[in-house]
N, C-alpha and C positions, 0 to 999 in steps of 0.2 A: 504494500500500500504506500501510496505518496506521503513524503513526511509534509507538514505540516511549516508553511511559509509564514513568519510575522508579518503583519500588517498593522500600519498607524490605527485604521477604523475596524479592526479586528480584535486587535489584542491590547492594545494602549489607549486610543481615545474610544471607549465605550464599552460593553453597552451604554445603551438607553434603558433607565432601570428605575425601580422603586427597592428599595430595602436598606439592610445598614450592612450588607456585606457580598459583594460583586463572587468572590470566592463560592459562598454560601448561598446566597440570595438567587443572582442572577445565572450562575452555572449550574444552580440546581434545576431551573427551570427550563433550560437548555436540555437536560437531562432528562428530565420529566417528559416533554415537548419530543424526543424523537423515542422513547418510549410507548408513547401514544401513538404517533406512527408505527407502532411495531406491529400494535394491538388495534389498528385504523380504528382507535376510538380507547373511550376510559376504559383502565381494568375493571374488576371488581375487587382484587384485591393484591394489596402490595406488602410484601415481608420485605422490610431492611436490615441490615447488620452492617452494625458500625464495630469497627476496632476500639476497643477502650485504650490504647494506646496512639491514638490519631488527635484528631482534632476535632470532629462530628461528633463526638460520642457525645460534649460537653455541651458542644455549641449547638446543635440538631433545632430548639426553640428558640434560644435566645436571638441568635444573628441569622435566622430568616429561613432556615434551612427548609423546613417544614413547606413554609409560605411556600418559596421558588418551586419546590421538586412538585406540593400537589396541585400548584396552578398550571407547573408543565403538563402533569400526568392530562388534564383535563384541556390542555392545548392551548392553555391563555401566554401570552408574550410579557416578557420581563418589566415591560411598563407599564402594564394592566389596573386600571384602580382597585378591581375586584381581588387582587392578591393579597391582601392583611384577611380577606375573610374563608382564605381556600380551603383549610385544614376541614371546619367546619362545611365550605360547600363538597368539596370531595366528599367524605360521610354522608353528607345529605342524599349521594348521588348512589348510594350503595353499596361505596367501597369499603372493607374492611381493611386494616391496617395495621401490622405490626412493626413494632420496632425492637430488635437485639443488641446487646452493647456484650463483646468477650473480644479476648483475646485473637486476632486473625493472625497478627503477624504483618499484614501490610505494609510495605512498602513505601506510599503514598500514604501522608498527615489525612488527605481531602479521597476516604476511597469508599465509592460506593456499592452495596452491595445488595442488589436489589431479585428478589423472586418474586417476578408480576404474572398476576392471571386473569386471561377474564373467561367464562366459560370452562371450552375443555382443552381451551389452548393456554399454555404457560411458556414462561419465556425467562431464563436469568441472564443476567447484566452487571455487568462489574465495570466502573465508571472512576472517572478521575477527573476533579476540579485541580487545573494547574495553576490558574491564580489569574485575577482580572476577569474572571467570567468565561476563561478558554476552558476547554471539556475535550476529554478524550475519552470512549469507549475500548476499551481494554479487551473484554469477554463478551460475548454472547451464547450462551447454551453451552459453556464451556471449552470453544471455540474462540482460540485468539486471535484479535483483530484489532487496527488501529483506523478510528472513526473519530473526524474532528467538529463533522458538522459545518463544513467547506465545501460540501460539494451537493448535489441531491444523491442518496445513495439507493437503490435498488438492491432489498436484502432477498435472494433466491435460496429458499428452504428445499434442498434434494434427499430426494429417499437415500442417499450414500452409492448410487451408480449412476448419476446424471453425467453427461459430457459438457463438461462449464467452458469448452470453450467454444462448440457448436451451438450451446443456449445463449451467451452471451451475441454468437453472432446475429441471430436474430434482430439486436439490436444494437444500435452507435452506442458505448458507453465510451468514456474517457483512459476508463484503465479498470481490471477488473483483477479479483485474486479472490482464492478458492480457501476454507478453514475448516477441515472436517466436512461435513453436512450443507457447509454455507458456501454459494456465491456470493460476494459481494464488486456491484456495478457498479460503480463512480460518474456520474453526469452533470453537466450543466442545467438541463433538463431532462423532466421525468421524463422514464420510459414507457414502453408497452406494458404495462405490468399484466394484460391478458393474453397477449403471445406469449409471453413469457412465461404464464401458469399454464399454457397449455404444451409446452414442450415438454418430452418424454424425461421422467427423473424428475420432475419438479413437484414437490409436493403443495408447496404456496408463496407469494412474493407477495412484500412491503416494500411501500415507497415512502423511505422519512425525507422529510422536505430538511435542506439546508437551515442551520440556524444561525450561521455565522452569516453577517453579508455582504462581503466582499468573499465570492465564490474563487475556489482554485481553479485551476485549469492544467490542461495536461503542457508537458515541455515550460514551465514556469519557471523565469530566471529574474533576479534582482543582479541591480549591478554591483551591491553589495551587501557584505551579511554582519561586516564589526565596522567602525568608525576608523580603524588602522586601514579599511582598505580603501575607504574614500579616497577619490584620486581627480586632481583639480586645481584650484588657487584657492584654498582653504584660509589663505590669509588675508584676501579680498573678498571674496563672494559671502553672501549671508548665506546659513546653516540650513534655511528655506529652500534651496537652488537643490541641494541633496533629498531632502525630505521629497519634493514634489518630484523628482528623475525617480525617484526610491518606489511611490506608492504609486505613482501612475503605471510601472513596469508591474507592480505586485498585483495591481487589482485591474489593470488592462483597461485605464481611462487616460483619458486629453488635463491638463492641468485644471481648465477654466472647470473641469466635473469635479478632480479632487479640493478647489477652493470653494468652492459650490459647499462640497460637504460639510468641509470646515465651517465654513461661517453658518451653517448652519447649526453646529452642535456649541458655537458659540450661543447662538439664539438660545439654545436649553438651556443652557449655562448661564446666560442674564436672567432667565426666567427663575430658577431656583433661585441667585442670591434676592431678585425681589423678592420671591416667595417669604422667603427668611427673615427678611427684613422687616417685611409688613406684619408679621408674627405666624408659629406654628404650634398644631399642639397635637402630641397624641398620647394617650393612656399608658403605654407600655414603655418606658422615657426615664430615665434620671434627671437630665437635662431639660430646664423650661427654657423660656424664650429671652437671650439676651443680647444680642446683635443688633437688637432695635435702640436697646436705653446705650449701648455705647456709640451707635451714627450718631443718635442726638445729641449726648456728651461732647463727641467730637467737632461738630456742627457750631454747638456754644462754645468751642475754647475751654472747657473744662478739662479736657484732659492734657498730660504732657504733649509736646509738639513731636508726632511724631515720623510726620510727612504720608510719605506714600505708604507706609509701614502702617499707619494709623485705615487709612482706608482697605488694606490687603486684611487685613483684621477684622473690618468691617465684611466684608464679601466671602473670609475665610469661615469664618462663625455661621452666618445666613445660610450659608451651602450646606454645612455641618445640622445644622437646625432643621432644613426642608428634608435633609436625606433622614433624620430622625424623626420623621415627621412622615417619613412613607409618599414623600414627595418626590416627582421624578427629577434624575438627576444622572448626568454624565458621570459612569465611573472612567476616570483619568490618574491616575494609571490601573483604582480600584476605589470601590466606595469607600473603603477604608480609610483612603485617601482621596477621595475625591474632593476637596476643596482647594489642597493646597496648591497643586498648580492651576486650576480654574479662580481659583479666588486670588492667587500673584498674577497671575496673565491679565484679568478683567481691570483690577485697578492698574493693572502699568497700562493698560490699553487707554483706559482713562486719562491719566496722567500725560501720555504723552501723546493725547489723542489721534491715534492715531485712526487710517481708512479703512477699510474695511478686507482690501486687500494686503494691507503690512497685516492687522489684528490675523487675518485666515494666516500667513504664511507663518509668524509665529506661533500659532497655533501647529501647524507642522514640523517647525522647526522641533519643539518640544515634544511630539509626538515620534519624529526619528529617533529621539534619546531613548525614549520606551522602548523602541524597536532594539536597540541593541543592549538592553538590560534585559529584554526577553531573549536573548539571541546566546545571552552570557550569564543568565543569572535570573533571577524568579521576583517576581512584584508579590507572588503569594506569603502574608505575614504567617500561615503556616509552616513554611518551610524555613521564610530567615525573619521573623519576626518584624519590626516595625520600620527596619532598616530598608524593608523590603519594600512596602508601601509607602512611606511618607518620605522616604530615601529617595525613592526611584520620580516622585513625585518633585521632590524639591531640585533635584537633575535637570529633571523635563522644563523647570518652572526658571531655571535660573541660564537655558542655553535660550528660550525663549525672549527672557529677559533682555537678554545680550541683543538678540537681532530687533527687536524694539527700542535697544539704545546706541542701534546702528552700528553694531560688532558685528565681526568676521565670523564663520566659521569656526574658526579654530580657537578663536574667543567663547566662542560657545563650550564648544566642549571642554573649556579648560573650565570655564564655570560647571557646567554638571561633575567635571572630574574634583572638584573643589569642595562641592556641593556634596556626595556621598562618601569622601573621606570624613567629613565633618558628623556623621552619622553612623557610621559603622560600628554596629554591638547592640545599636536602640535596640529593646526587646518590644516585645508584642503584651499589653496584660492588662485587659479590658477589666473593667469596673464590671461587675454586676455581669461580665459578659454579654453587657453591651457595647456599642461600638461608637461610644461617647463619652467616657475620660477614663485614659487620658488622651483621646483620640482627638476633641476637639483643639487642645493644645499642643498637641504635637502638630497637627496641621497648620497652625500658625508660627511655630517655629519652624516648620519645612519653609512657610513661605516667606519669613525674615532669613532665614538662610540662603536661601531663592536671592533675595535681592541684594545680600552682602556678595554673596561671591559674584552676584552678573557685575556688578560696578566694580567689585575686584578684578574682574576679569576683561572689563573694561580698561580699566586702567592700569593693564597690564602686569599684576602680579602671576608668579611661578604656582603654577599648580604641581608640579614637581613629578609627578606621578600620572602618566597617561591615562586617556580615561577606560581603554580597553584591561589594561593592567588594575585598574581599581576594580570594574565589575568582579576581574577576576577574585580579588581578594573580597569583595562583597559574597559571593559565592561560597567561599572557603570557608568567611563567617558564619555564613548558615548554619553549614554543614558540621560544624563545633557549637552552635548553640543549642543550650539545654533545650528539651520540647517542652518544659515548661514553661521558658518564655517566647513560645511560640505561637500564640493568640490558643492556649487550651485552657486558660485561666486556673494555671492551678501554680501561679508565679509571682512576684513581683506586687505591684499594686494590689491586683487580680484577690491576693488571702489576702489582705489587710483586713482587720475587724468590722472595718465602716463598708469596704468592700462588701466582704461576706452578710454582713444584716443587710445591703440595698439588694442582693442576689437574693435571698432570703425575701426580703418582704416582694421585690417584685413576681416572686413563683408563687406567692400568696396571693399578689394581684389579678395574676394570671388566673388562679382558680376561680 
């Protein structure tokens, strides 16, 4: 099977989402969602098994997990207003539901472990949320396979003596490979799926629709895959020039479509910090509404002077406030993190107001970064903790910065490489294992670090340390951090006493 190519509007700038956690939230529904193509319609009944040495076992309620997976199962999309109430409509609709927490052994902090049925068809699924909302399908029926949700895939179920490569010819797919019992078809668009059932060996075919969207394609090349191999006048050109060559070869569009898109997921992005700002409020919350009383502080002069620092504050909190608010919201590089580069990008865009085409191209600019922290290293706080998310964030937010204060390339990335030394070890360790403190604060320190190293880096200090060599040792960090400080709350903040009674009284509220 093809591996799996980064993309800016794939893997970095989005989903388009409701919840407090892109990992959990919006890759659960992902999950859910080609599930239900499996079963061309709702199970009736879903047995999970989580690892008690992962990450889900803990977090399954708390950061949205529940939510995402049974609005997929039922085929609702990751922005859906209906998803705070799915748990509840799934049940209503007849499905029963178990959940297991033992020892599996896993691999994967984020692995799912799912035995779906509806009728007298069952189907098991072993799944993998990588981090930012990407998904990989691992198993089917015990059957190994690698499914990203990149392409439309045609799943062909054979009695075990089907000729998969004469069925397949039937129809154009993209690229096709056989696991035990399974064809699996890869396409841009769906197939025949009743030719298909009716070829000799075939017992029955599903067609799961793409969830990712920016679709692969067969023969798909970038002109590059780390930031060492960009190749150019990196010390003239803005960091835009790469990003736009980068995602237009990845997702097989003209620039004027990938700025198109951009300035569009700005639009969401304005849209949440007003949300925030005007006030939000929802029941299951540690965090009430406070991004409104510090605009207006700042507005009177009451607070220190803190420039453009004081408004990224303003827009960082608001973003943080609507995502906990079950408001829709661009995860950048993850919900986790979603404020800190949208909330630095929005006020420097302000600030230096800039058109509409600089605000899109730094918005790419910043999105190329994520590409190659996905390329080197993981945005999921599962895996490397906080460094992961608001790290990779404050990177994206500070090479962005750069091309908004008319820095080079190579300006840029000396800031993102600036930018994640400055953070590396942050652990993961959610209050209440929710995904608001110290989440809101740390997304505000991503984006004062955001704007210390772009002016740094502006102004020509040694970032010392390349920024492909820093992912690396970001990586390595992970990989040495305890998993308790790895967003499984059993770490840091996470047992602090005051901690432990808001975890406590909120599983109260919950009842």
């Amino acid at each position: 099977m093809p591996e799996l190519i980064a993309s800016v509007f794939n893997d970095v700038i989005g989903p388009i989402m409701r919840g407090p956690s892109s990992s959990h939230s919006a890759a659960s529904v992902r999950i859910g969602r080609l599930i239900h193509d499996l079963f061309d319609g709702v199970p009736d009944r879903v047995d999970i098994s989580y690892d008690t040495l992962g990450s889900l076992a803990t977090t399954h309620e708390s950061q949205g997990t529940d939510m995402g997976l049974y609005g997929g199962l039922m085929g609702w999309e990751a922005d859906d207003p209906r998803l705070p109430g799915s748990p509840e409509e799934l049940v209503s609709r007849g499905t029963a539901i178990t959940i297991t927490k033992s020892e599996l052994g896993d691999e994967h902090p984020n692995t799912y472990r799912l035995d779906v049925g509806r009728g007298d068809e069952k189907h098991q699924i072993v799944a993998l949320s990588t981090g930012g909302g990407i998904i990989e399908v691992v198993e089917i029926d015990g059957n190994e396979v690698r499914l990203f949700g990149d392409y439309v895939t045609t799943v062909i179920f054979t009695n075990g003596s089907a000729d998969a490569e004469k069925i397949v010819e039937l129809e154009m797919a993209d690229s096709w490979s056989t696991s035990g019992d399974l064809i699996l078809a890869l396409s841009q668009k769906p197939l025949d799926a009743a030719a298909l059932a009716a070829a000799d060996g075939v017992a029955s075919v599903r067609t799961l629709r793409a969830v990712l969207p920016v679709l692969s394609r067969p023969e798909l090349v970038v002109p590059f895959n780390h930031s060492s191999e960009m190749r150019g006048d990196l010390d003239h050109a803005p960091l835009s020039e790469w990003a736009l060559a980068y995602e237009c070869a990845r997702g097989g569009i003209e620039v004027e479509q990938a700025l198109s898109q951009a300035h569009r997921l700005l639009g969401i992005m304005r849209t949440g910090v007003e949300t925030g700002i005007a006030g939000t409020e929802y029941a299951d919350r540690i965090l009430g509404w406070q991004s409104g009383n510090f605009a207006t502080m700042t507005q009177a002069g009451s607070l220190l002077d803190g420039g453009i620092l004081n408004q990224m504050i303003i827009y960082v909190t608001a973003l943080m406030e609507a995502k906990s608010a079950m408001e829709v919201i661009v995860a950048a590089p993850t919900a986790g993190a979603c404020a800190t580069f949208p909330g630095a990008l929005l006020a420097t865009i302000d600030a230096v107001e800039a058109d509409d085409e600089a605000a899109a191209r730094a918005l790419l600019a910043g999105g190329l970064i994520g590409v190659f922290v996905t390329n080197r290293s993981s945005f999921a706080a599962e895996v490397g903790g906080c460094q992961a998310e608001t790290g990779a964030g404050a990177a994206m937010a500070a090479a962005a910065l750069v091309e908004l204060g008319g820095g080079s390339a190579s300006r840029s990335l000396s800031a993102a490489s600036q930018a994640i030394q400055n953070v590396l070890g942050l652990i993961c360790d959610p209050v209440g294992n929710r995904v608001e403190a110290p989440c809101l604060g740390r997304n505000v320190s991503g984006a004062a670090n955001a704007l210390s190293c772009a002016n740094m880096a502006l102004a020509g200090y040694d970032h010392v340390v390349p920024f492909d060599e820093v992912l690396d040792a970001h990586r390595s960090v992970s990989e040495l951090m305890a998993r308790e400080l790895r967003c499984t709350g059993l770490g840091g903040l996470a047992i602090t006493p005051t901690a432990q009674k808001i975890e406590l009284d909120l599983k109260r509220h919950r009842k």
